[in-house]
C-alpha positions in Angstrom: -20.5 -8.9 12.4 -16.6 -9.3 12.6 -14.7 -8.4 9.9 -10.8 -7.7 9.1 -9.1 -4.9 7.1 -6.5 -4.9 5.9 -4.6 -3.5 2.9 -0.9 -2.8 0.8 0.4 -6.2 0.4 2.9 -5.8 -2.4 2.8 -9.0 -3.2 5.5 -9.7 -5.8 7.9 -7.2 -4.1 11.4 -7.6 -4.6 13.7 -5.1 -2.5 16.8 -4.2 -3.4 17.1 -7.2 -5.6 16.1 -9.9 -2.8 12.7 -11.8 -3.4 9.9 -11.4 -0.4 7.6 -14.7 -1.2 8.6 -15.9 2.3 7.8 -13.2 4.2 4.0 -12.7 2.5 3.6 -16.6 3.0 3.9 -15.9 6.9 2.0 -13.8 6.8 -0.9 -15.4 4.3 -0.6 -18.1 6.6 -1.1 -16.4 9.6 -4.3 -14.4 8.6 -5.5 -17.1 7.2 -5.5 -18.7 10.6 -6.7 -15.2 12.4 -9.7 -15.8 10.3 -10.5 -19.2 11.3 -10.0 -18.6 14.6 -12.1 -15.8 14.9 -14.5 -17.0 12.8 -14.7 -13.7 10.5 -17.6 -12.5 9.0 -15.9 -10.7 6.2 -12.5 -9.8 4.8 -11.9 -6.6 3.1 -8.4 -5.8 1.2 -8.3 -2.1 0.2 -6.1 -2.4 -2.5 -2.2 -2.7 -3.5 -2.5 -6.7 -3.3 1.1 -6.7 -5.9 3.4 -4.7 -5.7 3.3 -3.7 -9.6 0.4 -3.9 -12.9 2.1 -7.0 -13.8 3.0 -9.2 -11.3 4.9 -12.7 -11.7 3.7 -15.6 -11.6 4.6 -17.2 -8.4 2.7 -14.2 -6.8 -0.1 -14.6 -8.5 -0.5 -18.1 -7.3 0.4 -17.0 -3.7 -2.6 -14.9 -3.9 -5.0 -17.1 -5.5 -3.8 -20.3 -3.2 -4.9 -18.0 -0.4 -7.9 -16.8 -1.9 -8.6 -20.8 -2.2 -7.8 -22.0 1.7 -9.6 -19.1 2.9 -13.1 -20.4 1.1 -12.3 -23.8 1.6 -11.3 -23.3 5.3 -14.5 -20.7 5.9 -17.1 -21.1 3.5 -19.2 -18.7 5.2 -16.7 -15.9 4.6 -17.4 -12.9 2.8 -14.4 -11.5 1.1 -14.1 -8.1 -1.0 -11.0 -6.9 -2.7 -11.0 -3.6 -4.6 -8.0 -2.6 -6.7 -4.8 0.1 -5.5 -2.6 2.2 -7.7 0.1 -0.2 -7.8 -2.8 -3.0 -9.2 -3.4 -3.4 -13.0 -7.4 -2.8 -12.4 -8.3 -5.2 -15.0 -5.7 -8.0 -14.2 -6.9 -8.0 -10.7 -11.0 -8.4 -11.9 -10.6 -10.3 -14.4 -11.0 -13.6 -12.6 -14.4 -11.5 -10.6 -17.2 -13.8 -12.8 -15.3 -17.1 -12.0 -15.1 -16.3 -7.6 -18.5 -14.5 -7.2 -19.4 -18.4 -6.8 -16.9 -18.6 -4.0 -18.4 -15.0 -2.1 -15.6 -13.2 -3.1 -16.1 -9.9 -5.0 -13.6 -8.0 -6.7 -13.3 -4.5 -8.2 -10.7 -2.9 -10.1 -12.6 -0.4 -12.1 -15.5 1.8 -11.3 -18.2 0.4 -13.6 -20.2 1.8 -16.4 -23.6 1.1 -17.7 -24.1 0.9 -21.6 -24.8 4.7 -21.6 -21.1 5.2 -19.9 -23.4 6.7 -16.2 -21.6 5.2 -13.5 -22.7 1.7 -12.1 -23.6 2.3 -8.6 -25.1 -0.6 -8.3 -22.0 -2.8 -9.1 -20.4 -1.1 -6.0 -22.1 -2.2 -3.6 -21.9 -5.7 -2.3 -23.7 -6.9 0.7 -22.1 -8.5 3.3 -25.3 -9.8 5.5 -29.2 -9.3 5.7 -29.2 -5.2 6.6 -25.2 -4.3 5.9 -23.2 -3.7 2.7 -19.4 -2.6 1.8 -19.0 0.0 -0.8 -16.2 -1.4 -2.9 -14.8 1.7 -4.6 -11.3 1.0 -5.9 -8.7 3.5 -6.6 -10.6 6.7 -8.8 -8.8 7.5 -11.5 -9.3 10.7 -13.6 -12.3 10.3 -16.1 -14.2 8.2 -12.9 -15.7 11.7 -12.1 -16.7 14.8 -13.9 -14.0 16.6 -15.6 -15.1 20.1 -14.3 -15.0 18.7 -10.8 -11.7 18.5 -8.6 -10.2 15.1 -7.4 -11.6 15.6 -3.9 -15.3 16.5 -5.2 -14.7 14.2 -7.2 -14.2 10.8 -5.0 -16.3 12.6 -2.3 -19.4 12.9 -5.2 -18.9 8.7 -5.4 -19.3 7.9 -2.2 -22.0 10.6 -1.2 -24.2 8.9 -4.4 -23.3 5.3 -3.3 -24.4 6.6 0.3 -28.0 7.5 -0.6 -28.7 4.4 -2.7 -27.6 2.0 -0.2 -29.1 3.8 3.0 -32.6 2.7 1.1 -32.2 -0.7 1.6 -29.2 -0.8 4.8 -28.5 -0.1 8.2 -24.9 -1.1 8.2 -22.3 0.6 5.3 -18.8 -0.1 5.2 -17.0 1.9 2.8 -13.3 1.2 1.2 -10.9 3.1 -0.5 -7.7 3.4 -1.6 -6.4 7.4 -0.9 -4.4 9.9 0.5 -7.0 11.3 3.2 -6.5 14.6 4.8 -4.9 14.6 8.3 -3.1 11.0 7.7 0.6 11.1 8.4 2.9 9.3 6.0 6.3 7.8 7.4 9.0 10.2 7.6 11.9 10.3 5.0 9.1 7.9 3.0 9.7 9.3 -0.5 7.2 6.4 -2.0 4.8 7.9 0.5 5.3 11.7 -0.4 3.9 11.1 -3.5 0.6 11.8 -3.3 -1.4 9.4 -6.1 -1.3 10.1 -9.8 -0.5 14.0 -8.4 -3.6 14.6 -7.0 -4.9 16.1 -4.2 -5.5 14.5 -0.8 -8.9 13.6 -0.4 -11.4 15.4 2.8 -12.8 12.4 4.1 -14.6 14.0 7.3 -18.0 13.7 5.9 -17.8 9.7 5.8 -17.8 9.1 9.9 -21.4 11.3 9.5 -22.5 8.4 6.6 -20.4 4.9 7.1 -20.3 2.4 10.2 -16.4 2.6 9.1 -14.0 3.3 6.1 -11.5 0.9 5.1 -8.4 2.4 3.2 -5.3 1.8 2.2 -2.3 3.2 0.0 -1.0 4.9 3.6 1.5 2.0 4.7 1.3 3.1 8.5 -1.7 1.8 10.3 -4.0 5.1 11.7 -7.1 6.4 12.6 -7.9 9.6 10.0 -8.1 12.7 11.1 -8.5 11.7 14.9 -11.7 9.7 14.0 -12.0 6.0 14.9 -13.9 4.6 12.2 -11.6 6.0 9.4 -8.7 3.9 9.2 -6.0 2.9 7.3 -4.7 -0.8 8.1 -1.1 -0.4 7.2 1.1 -2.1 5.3 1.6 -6.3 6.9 5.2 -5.4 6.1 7.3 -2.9 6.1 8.3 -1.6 2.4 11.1 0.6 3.0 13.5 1.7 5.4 11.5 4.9 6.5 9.0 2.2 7.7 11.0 0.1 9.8 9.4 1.1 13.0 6.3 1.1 12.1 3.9 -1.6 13.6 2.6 -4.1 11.3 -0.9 -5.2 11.8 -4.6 -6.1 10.5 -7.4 -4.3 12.1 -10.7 -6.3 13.7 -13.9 -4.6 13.2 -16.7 -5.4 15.5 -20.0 -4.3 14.7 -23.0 -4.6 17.2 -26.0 -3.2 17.4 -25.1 0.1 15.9 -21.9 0.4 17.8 -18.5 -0.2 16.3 -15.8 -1.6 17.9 -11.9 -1.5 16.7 -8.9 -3.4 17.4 -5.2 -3.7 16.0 -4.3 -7.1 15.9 -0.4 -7.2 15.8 1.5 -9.0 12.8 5.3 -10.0 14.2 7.1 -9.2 10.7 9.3 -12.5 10.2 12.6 -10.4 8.4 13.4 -7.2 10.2 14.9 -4.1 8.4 17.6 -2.5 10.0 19.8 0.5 10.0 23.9 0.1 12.0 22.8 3.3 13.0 20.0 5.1 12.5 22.2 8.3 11.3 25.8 8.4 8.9 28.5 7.5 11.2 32.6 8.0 10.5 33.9 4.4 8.6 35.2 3.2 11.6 32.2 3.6 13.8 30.8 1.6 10.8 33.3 -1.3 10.8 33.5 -1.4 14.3 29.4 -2.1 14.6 29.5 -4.5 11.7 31.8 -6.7 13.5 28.8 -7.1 16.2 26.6 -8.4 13.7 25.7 -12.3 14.4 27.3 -14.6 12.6 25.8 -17.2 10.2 24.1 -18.1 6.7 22.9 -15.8 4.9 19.0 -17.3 4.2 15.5 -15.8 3.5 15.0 -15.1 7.7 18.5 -13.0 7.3 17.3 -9.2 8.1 17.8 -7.0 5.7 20.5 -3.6 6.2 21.4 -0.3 5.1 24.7 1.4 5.8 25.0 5.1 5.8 28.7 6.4 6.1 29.6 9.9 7.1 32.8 11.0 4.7 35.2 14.0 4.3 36.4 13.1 1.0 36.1 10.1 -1.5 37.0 6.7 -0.3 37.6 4.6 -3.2 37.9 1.7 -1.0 34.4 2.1 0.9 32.3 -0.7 -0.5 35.2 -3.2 -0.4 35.2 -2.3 3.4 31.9 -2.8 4.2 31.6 -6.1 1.9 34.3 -7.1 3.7 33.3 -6.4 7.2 29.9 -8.2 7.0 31.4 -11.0 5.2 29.9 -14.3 7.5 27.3 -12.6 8.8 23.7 -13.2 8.4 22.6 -10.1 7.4 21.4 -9.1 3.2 23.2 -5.7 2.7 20.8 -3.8 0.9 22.4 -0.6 0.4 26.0 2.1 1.4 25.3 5.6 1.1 28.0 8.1 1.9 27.1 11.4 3.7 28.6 14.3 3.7 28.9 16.4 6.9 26.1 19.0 5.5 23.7 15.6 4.4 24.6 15.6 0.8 24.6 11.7 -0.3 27.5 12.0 -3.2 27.1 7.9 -4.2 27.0 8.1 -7.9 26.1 4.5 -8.2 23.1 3.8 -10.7 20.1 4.3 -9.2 18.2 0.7 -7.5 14.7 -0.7 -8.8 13.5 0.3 -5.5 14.6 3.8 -5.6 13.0 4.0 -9.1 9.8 2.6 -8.3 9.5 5.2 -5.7 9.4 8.0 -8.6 6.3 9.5 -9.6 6.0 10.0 -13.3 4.0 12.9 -13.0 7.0 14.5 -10.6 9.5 13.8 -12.9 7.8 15.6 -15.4 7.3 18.5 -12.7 10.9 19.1 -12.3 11.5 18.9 -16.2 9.0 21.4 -16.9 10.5 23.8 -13.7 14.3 23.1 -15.1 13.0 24.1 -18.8 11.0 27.1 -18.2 12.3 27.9 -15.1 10.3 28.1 -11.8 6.5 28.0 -13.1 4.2 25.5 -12.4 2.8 23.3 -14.8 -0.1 24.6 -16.2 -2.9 22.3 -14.2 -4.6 21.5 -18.1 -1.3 19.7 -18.9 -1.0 18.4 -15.3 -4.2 16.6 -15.7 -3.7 15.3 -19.6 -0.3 13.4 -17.9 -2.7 12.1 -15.2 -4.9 10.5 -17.6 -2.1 9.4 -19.7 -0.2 7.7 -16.7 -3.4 6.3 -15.8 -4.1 4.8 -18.8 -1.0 3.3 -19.6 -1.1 1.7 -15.8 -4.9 0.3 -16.8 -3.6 -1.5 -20.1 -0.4 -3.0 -18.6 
């Protein structure tokens, strides 16, 4: 059995203002053709297909046009899709009745049964005659007991799932969407650094002892977990901010044979690259100088995208005008100009970009306004947890 992983689309992302349909058609359109080639068994997305609960229209029909060449082009392809914390869990399953006809499953929510038990059952989808995948989306507070922790909590899921499947497979696949214990997150990341909903990471070392492999996502930086080979995280098929720019962007292969599991990275040339003039704040000049090296041209949807980060002494009323100026006839889509002081204060005071405020956690924000009201406590974890549900809630009804 062959299957791909892969996870954190975004679809719908706009950054810094600039629409990214073109880059997720490349890459549609090139997995899309991975699959065919390699004639793939199944296809599992581990959640964060848009970018935000309510996504626009164009990329909901990006998705769904995929969704439609991929059964047309392979008929014989299994495909799973389980919902992220960026995903509106009831927008993404709400088509599920209509595709189950076309062997694709989706699941946003971890189901109840009419006496509000959870639906094991519903989480389990087969994928052949003796294997399965556990399709466990993103576990929100109130998907576990309330006396357990987040971590007993997702690992209680799985470990039930486990021992109802094992009756009747050999092969289990597990996905999720998580922050797993012993993943590294990309440096200076702040979208990253915030660890989902405020929870706690999750201790996924029991799952390499139950599962053939495990199929996350929310990390954007393709990785093994915790040194083990079978745990992965796909990464992100393009980077999302600057702090990811080196990262590779990839799908992974699974092979499984026999009992033995094979795994591959198979490498996703990003179409738009992201780049910094350098990678740390340089003196104006330095700046100006290294702008006039940039290539010349149109400025169109292949144009890669740049930051600027100025080292300064004192206000420069002027800077922006500068820069603006400098890359004027170049190909490049200026992003953003931060100015640096010489001990790594940014002292920009202009208003704060959609991306920058989408990287915000609600839950931190109301961290630092309880530590700045009643000085350096923590918030009590009872509160903590009633802001989690809240968040959560208003995320599920948007």
């Amino acid at each position: 059995m062959k299957i791909i992983h892969t996870a954190d689309w975004h679809l719908g992302q706009t950054f810094y203002g600039y629409e990214r349909a073109y880059e997720h058609r490349i890459f549609l359109s090139w997995l899309a053709k991975q699959i065919s080639d390699r004639e793939i068994d199944a296809l599992l997305i581990s959640g964060d297909v848009f970018d935000n609960p309510n996504p626009s229209a164009e990329a909901q029909s990006m998705f769904y046009d995929f969704i439609k060449r991929l059964t047309t082009e392979n008929p014989q392809l299994r495909i799973v899709i389980t919902a992220g914390n960026h995903d509106s869990a009831a927008r993404l399953e709400a088509p599920a009745p209509i595709l189950e006809g076309l062997n694709v499953t989706i699941r946003g929510i971890v189901p109840r049964t009419a006496t509000r038990e959870t639906d094991y059952n519903k989480l389990i989808v087969p994928l052949g005659e003796n294997s399965c995948c556990l399709a466990v989306p993103y576990v929100r507070q109130g998907d576990y007991p309330t006396d357990k922790s987040y971590n007993d909590g997702v690992n209680g899921i799985y470990s039930a799932l486990y021992e109802i499947a094992r009756k009747q497979y050999d092969t289990i696949i597990a996905m999720g969407h998580m922050h797993a214990t012993g993943s590294e997150i990309s440096q200076g990341d702040r979208s990253e650094r915030t660890i989902i909903g405020g929870l706690d990471c999750v201790d996924t070392s029991t799952f390499a002892k139950m599962f053939q492999y495990t199929a996350l996502g929310h990390l954007h930086k393709a990785q093994k977990c915790a040194g083990d080979d079978n745990i992965r995280y796909s990464g992100a098929p393009l980077p999302m901010s600057f702090a990811e720019r080196n990262n590779r962007q990839s799908v992974t292969l699974v092979t499984i044979e026999q009992g033995t599991t094979q795994i591959d990275e198979i490498a996703f040339d990003a179409p738009v690259k992201l780049m910094s003039i350098y990678p740390q704040a340089k003196p104006l000049n330095d700046i100006l100088e290294k702008a006039a090296t940039l290539p010349q041209g149109d400025i169109d949807e292949k144009s890669p995208f740049i930051e600027i980060r100025i080292l300064i002494k004192e206000p420069e009323p002027t800077l922006r005008h500068q820069i603006e100026e400098a890359i004027k006839g170049r190909s490049v889509r200026l992003t953003r100009i931060e100015a640096v002081t010489e001990h790594g204060e940014s002292t920009m005071n202009a208003p704060m970009t959609y991306e920058e405020l989408k990287e915000i956690d609600p839950l931190t924000l109301a961290t630092d306004v309880f530590k700045r009201s009643y000085g350096q406590n923590d918030m009590p974890e009872k509160i903590k947890n009633m802001l989690v549900k809240v968040i959560d809630e208003a995320k599920n009804k948007i």
